[in-house]
N, C-alpha and C positions, 0 to 999 in steps of 0.2 A: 566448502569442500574444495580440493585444488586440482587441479587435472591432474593426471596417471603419467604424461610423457616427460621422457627426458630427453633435452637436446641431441643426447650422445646415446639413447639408445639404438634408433633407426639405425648407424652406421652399426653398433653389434649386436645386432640379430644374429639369430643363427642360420647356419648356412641353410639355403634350399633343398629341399628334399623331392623330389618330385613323386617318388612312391608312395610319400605317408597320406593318409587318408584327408581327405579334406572338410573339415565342418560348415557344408555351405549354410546348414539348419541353423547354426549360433550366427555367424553372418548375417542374412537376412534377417533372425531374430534384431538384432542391433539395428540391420536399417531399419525394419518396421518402426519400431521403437522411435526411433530418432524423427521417422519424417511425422507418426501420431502425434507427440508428447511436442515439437515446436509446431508443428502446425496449431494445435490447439492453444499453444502462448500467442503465437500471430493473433486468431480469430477474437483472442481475450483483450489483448490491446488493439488491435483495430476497434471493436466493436466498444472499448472505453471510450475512445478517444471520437468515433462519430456517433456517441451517445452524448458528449460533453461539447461538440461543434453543434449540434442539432438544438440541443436546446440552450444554450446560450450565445449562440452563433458566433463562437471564437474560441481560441486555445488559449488557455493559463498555462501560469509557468507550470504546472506537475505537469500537464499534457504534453507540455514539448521536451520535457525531460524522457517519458514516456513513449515520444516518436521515436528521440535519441536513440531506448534503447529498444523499439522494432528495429530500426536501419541494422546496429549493432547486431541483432539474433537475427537477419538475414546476412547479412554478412560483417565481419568474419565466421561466426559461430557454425550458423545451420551450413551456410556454404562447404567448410573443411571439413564437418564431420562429413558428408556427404562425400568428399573427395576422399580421407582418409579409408573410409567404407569401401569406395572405391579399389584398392589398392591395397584391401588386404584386412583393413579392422576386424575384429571377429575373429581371424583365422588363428590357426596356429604359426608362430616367424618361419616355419620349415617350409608353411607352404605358401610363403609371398616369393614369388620369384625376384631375381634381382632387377629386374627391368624395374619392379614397382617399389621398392625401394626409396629412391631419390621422391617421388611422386610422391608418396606418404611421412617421407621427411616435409619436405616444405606445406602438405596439406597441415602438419600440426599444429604450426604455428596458431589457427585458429582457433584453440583450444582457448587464448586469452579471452576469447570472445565470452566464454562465462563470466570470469569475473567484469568486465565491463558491461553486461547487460545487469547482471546481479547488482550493483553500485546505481548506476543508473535508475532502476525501478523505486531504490530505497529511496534514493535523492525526490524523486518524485515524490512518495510518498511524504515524507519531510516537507514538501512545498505543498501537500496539501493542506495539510495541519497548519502552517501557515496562516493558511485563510482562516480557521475555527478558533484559532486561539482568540480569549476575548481580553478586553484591555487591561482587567485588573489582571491578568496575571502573563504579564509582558516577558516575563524571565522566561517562561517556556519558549518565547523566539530567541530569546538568547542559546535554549539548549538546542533547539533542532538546530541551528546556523549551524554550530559548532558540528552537531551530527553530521550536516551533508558537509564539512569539511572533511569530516576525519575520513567519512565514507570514500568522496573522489578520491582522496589521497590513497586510499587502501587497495582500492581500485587501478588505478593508476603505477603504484608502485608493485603490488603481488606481478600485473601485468609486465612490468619491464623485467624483473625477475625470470619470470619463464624466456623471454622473448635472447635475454642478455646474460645468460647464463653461463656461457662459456667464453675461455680465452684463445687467443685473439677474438675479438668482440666479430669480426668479419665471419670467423667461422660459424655463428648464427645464423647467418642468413646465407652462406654458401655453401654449400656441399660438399665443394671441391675440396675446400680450404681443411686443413687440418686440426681438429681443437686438441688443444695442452692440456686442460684441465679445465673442471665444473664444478661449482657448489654445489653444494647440499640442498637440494629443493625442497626437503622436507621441512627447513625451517622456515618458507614465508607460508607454505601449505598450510601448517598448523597455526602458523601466526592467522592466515586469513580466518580459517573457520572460529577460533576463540576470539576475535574483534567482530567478525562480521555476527556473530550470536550476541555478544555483549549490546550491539547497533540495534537489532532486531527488538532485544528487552525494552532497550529505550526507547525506541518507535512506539512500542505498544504500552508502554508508561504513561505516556502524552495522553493522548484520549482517553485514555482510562481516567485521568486525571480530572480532563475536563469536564466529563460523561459526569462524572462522580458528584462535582459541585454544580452542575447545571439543574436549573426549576424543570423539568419535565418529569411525565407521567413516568410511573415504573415499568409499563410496557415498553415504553419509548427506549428507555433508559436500557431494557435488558436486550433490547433488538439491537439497538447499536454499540452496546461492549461486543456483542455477538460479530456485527459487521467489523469493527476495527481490530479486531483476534485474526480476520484472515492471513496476517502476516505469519501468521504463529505454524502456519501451513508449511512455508518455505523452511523455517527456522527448527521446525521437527523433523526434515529432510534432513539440513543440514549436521544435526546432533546425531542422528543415525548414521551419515556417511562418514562420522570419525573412524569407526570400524576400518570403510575400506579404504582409508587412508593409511589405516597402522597398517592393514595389508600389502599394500604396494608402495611401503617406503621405499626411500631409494636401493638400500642393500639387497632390497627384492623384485626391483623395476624390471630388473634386465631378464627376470626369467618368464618368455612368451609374453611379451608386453601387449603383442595386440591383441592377444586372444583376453588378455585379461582385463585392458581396458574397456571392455564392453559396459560393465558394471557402470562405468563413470561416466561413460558418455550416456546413459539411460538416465543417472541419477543426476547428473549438470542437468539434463531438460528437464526432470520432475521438479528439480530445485524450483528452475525459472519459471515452470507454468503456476507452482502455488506462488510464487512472489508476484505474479501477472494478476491471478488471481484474488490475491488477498488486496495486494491496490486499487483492481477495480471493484470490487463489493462497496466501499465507500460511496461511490457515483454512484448507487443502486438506492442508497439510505431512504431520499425521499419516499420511493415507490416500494419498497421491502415497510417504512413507519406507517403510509397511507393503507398498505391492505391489508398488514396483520396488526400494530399497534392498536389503531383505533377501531377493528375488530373488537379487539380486545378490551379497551374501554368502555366502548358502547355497550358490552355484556353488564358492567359493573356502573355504569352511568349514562342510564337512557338516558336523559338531556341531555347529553354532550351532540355535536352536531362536526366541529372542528376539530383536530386534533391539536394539540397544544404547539407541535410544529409550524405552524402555520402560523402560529400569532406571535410576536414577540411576547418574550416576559411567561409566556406556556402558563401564567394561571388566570387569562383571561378567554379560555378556550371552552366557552357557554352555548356559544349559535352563533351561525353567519351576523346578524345584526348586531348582537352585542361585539362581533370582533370590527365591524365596521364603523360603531359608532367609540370606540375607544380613537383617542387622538393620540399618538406616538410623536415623542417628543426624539429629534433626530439622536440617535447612540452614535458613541465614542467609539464602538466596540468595531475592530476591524473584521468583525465576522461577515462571510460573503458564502456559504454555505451551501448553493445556488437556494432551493424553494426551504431546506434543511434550516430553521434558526433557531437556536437552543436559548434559552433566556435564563441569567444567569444573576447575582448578587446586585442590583445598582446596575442593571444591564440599561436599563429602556430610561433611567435618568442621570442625570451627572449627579446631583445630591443623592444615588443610592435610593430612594422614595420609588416602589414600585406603582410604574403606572396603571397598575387594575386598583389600587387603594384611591387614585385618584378621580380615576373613572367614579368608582362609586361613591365617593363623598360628595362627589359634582350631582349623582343622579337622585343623593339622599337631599341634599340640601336644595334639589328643585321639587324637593317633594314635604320637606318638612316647613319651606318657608312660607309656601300656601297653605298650612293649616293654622298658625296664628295669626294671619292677616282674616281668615274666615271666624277666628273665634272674636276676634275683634269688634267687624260690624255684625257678628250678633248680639255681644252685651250690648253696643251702642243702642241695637232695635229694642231691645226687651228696654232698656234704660226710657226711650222712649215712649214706648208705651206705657209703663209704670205712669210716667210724669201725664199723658193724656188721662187714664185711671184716675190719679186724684185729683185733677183739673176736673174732670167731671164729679166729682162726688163734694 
């Protein structure tokens, strides 16, 4: 979704009114809003990110993509909505006096602040996947790379867009200065929402992909399609807010922008809190597989003890001792999952040979070779005895 302002709207507003009624109720509606809905993305990515310092006592790359984009939804973002609120969002243009004017101009700039948190989150996400992909199927880092290319770039450029919109490139950033003329904003608007949905599909492609060809339990399996769908949160936002994008194209900006942009600034935070949301579910995997997956198996396979997460290769998940006494021969696989490790085709050998078929021919063959050396010296005894039998007769 793109933000609602136009460079050139703030200068025409309509004139001040000071009679007409003032909607402080839709106002404070839009603050509430705003400070609930990014508060709540803060508390979502802080709390990823000292769940993922704490127990691995460092930040990977999704994490610091992830900081990236906290810094970015404290400021610019939450900052200007905050100031633009200030000065008038919510209201009717009649009744922003001219003094706040100038003030809600330069607050809007930080509207770019969606699309670069928005980019950011994906990016991360991208860089998690990363670590999951396993070796045989190395093309999928070919596609996420590409993904977090297209993604910064989308990012990056929608943003300058808004920022550069008008000529002389000065009157952007000054007040004073007088703008000739503006593009059409609604072309990188729509451009953003149909890439950035396109980006979304492919994220949740990936996992799925993996999820699909990995050895693990069907519990396991149905818990984490479930967990890597949380993106699908954002991305069902963002398909809804085509609507009120058709509504406040440009040919219709200029009528009560700030009253109208309320909608947008509501729905840019809901965006951001499911996309907060749906990348941290992942970090949650192990502790979401350990209390309902093997819940779930244990109903259906009282001997299980381990859940198949736990062990590589997931069909050697019998009891704590049989998973200790299997020897894991080092993998290829760049998977780092933190406690998460999915076991997959030729995962746990370089010849493809799974190692629980290993394990047990080792434990069969210490058990079958002692029974012919036992049937051995007993023919020898009986052979014996025979021969004392007719030495005596």
């Amino acid at each position: 979704m793109g933000t609602a302002e136009n460079a050139t709207a703030p200068k025409d507003m309509k004139a001040y009114d000071p009679d007409l009624p003032v909607p402080y109720w839709h106002q404070r509606m839009e603050l509430a809003g705003v400070i609930i809905v990014n508060t709540l993305s803060l508390v979502a990515i802080i709390a990823r990110i000292y769940l993922r310092a704490s127990r691995l006592k460092r930040l990977r790359e999704d994490d610091r993509w992830m900081l990236a984009a906290g810094a970015f939804l404290i400021f610019p973002h939450f900052v200007c909505q905050l100031g633009t609120n200030r000065f008038g969002s919510g209201l009717h243009d009649q009744n922003i006096p001219d003094a706040w004017v100038r003030p809600f101009w330069y607050f809007s700039w930080g509207w770019i602040g969606y699309n670069i948190v928005s980019s950011l989150i994906k990016i991360s996400v991208c860089c998690y996947l990363l670590q999951i992909v396993p070796f045989h199927m190395q093309w999928l880092r070919r596609v996420l790379y590409v993904l977090m290319c297209i993604t910064f770039a989308l990012g990056v450029g929608i943003s300058l867009c808004h920022l550069l919109q008008c000529m002389p490139l000065i009157s952007n950033f000054d007040y004073s200065v007088a703008q000739d003329h503006c593009f059409n904003i609604d072309i990188p608007r729509f451009t953003w929402v149909a890439v950035s949905i396109s980006i979304d599909l492919c994220i949740l492609a990936i996992p799925w992909a993996i999820i699909r060809w990995s050895k693990i339990q069907p519990a396991e399996k149905r818990i984490l399609l479930i967990v890597f769908s949380g993106n699908l949160m954002g991305t069902i936002v963002c398909v809804v807010s085509i609507y009120s994008v058709w509504c406040t194209r440009t040919s219709l900006s200029y009528y009560d922008l700030a009253y109208t942009q309320t909608a947008f600034a509501i729905t840019n935070d809901v965006e951001i809190l499911f996309y907060a949301l749906g990348a941290s579910l992942p970090v949650l995997s192990p502790f979401l597989l350990a209390r309902f997956a093997t819940r779930q198996e244990a109903q259906s396979t009282p001997t299980s003890r381990v859940p198949s997460w736990r062990v590589k290769g997931g069909s050697t998940a019998g009891s704590p001792v049989l998973a200790q006494m299997a020897q894991q021969r080092p993998s290829k696989s760049p998977l780092t999952w933190d406690d998460l490790e999915l076991g997959y085709p030729g995962h746990n050998d370089t010849h493809g040979v799974d190692e629980t078929q290993n394990h047990d021919s080792r434990a069969m063959s210490s058990t079958t070779l002692a029974n012919p050396s036992g049937k051995v010296h007993d023919a020898e005894k009986a052979e014996l005895e025979s021969r004392d039998f007719t030495s005596d007769d």
